[in-house]
C-alpha positions as CSV (number, residue, x, y, z in Angstrom):
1,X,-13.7,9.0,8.2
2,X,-14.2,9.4,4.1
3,X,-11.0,10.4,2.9
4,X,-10.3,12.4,-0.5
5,X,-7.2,12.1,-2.0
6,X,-5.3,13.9,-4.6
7,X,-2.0,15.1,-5.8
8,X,0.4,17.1,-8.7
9,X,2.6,14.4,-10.2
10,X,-0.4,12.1,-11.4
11,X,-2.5,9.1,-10.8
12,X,0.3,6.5,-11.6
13,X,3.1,8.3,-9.3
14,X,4.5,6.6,-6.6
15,X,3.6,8.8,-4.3
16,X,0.0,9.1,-4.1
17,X,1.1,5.2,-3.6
18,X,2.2,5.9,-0.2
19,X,-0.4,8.2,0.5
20,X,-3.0,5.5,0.1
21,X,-1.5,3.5,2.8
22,X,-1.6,6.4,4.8
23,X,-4.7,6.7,4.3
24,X,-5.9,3.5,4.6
25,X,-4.6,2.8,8.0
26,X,-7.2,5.6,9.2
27,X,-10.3,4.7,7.4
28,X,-11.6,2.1,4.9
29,X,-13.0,4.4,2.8
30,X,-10.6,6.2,0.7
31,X,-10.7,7.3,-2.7
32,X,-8.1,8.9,-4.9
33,X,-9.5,11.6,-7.5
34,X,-5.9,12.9,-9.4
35,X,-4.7,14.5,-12.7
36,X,-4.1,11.2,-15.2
37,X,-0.3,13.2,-15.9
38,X,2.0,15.3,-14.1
39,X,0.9,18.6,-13.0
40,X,3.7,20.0,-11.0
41,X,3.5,23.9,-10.8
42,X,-0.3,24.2,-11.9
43,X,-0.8,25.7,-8.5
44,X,-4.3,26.4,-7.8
45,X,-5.6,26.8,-11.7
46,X,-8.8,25.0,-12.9
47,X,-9.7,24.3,-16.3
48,X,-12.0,26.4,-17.8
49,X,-13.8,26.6,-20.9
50,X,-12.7,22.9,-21.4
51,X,-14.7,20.0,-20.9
52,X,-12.7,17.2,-18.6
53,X,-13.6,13.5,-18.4
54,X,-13.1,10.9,-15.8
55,X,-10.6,8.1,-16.4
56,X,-11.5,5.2,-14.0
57,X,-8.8,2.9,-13.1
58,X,-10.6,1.1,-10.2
59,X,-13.0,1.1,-7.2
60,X,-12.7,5.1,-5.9
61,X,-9.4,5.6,-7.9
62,X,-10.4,8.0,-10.8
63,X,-7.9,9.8,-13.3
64,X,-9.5,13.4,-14.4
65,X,-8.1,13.4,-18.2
66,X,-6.4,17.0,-18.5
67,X,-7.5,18.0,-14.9
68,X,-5.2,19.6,-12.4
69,X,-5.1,19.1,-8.8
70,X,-8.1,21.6,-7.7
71,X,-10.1,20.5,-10.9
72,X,-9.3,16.7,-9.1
73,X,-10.9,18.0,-5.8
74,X,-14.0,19.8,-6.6
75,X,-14.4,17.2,-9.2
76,X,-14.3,14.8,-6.1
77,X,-15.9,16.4,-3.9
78,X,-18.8,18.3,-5.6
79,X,-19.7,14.5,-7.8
80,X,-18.1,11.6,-6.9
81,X,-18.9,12.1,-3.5
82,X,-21.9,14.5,-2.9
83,X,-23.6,11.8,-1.1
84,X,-21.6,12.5,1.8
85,X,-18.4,15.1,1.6
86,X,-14.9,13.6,2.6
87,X,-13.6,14.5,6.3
88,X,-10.0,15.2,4.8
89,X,-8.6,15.5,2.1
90,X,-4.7,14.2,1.6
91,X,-2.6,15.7,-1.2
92,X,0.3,14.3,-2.2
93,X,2.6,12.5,-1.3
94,X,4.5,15.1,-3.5
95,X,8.1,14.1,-5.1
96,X,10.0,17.0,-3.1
97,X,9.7,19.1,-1.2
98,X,7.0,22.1,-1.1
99,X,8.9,24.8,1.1
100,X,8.9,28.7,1.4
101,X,7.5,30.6,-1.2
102,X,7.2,27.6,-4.3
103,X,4.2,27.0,-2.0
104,X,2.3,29.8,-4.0
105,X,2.5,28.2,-7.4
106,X,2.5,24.5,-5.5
107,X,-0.4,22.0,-7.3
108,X,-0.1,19.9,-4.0
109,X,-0.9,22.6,-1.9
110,X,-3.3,24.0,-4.1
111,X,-4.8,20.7,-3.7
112,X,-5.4,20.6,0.5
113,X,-6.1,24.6,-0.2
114,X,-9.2,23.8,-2.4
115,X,-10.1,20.8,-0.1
116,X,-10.1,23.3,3.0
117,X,-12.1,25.8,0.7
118,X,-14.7,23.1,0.2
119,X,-14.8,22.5,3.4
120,X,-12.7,19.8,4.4
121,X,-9.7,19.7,7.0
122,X,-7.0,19.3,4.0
123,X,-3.2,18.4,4.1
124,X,-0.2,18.5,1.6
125,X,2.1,16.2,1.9
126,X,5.8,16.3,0.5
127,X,8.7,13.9,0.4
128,X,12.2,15.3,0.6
129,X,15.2,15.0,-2.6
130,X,18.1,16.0,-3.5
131,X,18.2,17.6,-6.6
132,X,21.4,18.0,-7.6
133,X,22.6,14.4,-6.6
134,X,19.2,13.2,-9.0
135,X,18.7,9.7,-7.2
136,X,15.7,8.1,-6.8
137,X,13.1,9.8,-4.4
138,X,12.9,7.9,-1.1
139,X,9.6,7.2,0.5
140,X,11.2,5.9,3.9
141,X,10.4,8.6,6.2
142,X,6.8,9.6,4.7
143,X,6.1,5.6,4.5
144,X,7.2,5.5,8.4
145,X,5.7,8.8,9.8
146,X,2.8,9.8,7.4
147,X,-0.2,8.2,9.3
148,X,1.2,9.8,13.0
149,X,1.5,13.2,11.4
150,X,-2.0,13.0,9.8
151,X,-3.4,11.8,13.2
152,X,-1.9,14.6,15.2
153,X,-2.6,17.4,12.9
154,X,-6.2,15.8,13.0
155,X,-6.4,15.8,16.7
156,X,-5.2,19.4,17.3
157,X,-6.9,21.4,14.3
158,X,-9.0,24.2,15.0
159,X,-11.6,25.9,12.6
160,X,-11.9,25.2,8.7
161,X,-10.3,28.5,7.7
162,X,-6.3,26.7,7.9
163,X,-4.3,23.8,5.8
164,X,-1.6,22.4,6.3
165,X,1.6,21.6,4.3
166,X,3.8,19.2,5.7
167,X,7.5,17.8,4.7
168,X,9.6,15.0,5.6
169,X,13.2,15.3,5.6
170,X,15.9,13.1,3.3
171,X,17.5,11.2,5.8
172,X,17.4,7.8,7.7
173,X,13.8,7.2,9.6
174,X,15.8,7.1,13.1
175,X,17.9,10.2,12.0
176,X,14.3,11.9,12.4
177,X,14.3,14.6,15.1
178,X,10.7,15.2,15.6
179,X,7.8,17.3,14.0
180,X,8.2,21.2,14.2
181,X,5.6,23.4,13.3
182,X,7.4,26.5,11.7
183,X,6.5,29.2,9.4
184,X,7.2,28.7,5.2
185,X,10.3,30.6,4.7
186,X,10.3,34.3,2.6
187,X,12.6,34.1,-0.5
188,X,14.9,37.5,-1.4
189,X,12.9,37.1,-4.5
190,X,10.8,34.7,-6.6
191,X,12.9,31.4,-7.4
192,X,11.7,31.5,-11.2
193,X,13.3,32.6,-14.0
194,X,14.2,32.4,-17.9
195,X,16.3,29.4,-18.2
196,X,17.7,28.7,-21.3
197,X,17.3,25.8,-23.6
198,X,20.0,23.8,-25.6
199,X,16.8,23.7,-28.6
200,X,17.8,27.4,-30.3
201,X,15.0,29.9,-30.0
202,X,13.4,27.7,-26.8
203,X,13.7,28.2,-22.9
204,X,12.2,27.1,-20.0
205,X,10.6,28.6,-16.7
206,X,12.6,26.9,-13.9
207,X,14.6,27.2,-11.0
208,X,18.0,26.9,-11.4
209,X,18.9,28.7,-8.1
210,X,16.7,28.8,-4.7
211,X,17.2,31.9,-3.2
212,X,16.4,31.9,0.2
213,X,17.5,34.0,2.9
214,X,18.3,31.1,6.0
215,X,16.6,31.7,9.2
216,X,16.2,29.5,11.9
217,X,12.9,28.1,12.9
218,X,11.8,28.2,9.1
219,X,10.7,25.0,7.0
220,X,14.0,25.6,4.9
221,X,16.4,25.1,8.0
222,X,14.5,22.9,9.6
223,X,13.4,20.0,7.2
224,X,17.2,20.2,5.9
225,X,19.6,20.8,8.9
226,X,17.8,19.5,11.5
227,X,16.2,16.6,9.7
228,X,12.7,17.2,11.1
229,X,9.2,16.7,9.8
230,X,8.0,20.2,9.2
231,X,4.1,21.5,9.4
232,X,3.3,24.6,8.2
233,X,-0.5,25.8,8.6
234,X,-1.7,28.1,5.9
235,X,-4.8,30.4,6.4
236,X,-7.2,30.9,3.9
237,X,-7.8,34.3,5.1
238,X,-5.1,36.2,2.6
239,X,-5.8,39.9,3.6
240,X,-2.9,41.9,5.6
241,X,-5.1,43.2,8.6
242,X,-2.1,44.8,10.0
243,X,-2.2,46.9,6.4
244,X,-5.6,47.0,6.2
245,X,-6.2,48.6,10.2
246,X,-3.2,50.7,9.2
247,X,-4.8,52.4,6.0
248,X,-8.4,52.6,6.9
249,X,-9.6,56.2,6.5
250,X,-6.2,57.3,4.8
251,X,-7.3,56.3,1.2
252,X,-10.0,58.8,0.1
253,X,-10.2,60.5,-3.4
């Protein structure tokens, strides 16, 4: 299996660290293709109108100078390795956790997105924190369950139109419940806002606050309260058939 990875918080982070151990308990031929800085939040945005350069750092590890996550996977997987296209593509593993609706603007899912697009089965992978207490990510439970998640999502998907985003819980490895696949969780309302800046005249776009209506069986609840590893698959396939069966021959001019 040829193995593609990528991620948001750049080349150098730790996590794409772990990710390569994942990987390379699968297959002996991995290669990483990432942003050479952080990209967090880029969602799915290519560069455009910019030229982009490659930034080797060893055998199938390249940094793309500037790039962001999706620019990293077609980059990969349209050059490096046109001689025969990656079976997966890993991205991640992400310093916190990806859930509910910060999925949308999320450069590590954006990355397994434009691997599935592509044409690869594609999986984001996300490591719990916590925030407020500001310690040191721990890699424990992705380090322990990463490769057995990987293989069973591998084993059971279906079809090229779905990836997956997938988070393991903050908590001790045996304090892990299980894997749940649940849906992402709908916010009351976007989690971004103006946040101001101590620097007069400056502010930031952040979350200060996640709002986020709790229902059980969603990533939210799930990853957090019950300490599970959560997979959510994500179609490709954006249009609302429900509204689109339900408005067919009612829009006319």
């Amino acid at each position: 299996m040829r193995i593609l990875i990528t991620n948001d918080d750049g080349v150098d982070a730790p996590g794409i660290a772990v990710m390569r151990d994942i990987a390379q308990s699968m297959s002996d031929d991995v290669w990483i293709v990432a942003p050479d800085g952080n990209q967090s939040g880029a969602g799915h945005r290519f560069t455009l109108g910019r030229e982009l350069s490659f930034d080797q750092r060893e055998a199938q590890v390249f940094a793309v100078v500037g790039g962001s996550p999706a620019d990293c996977v077609v980059a990969g997987y349209t050059h490096l390795l046109r001689d025969r296209a990656p079976d997966l593509v890993l991205s991640g593993v992400n310093q916190g956790q990806n859930l509910g609706d910060i999925i949308n603007c999320s450069g590590t899912a954006a990355g397994a997105r434009e691997g599935t697009m592509q044409g690869a089965l594609s999986i984001a992978m996300s490591q719990a924190v916590d925030y407020q207490a500001g310690h040191d990510v721990v890699w424990d439970n992705a380090v322990a369950y990463g490769a057995a998640v990987v293989r069973a999502i591998v084993a059971q998907a279906q079809g090229l139109d779905t990836y997956y985003n997938v988070n393991f819980p903050l908590c001790a490895p045996d304090e892990v419940s299980g894997i749940q696949v649940v849906p992402h969780q709908r916010f009351a309302r976007s989690a971004f806002q103006y946040y101001e800046s101590d620097n007069a005249g400056k502010f930031f776009m952040a979350i200060p606050e996640t709002p986020m209506p709790l229902e059980r069986t969603h990533d939210f609840e799930v990853l957090h309260k019950d300490h599970a590893i959560t997979v959510t698959p994500l179609s490709l396939m954006q249009t609302d058939m429900q509204t689109l069966g339900r408005l067919q021959g009612k829009m006319v001019l």
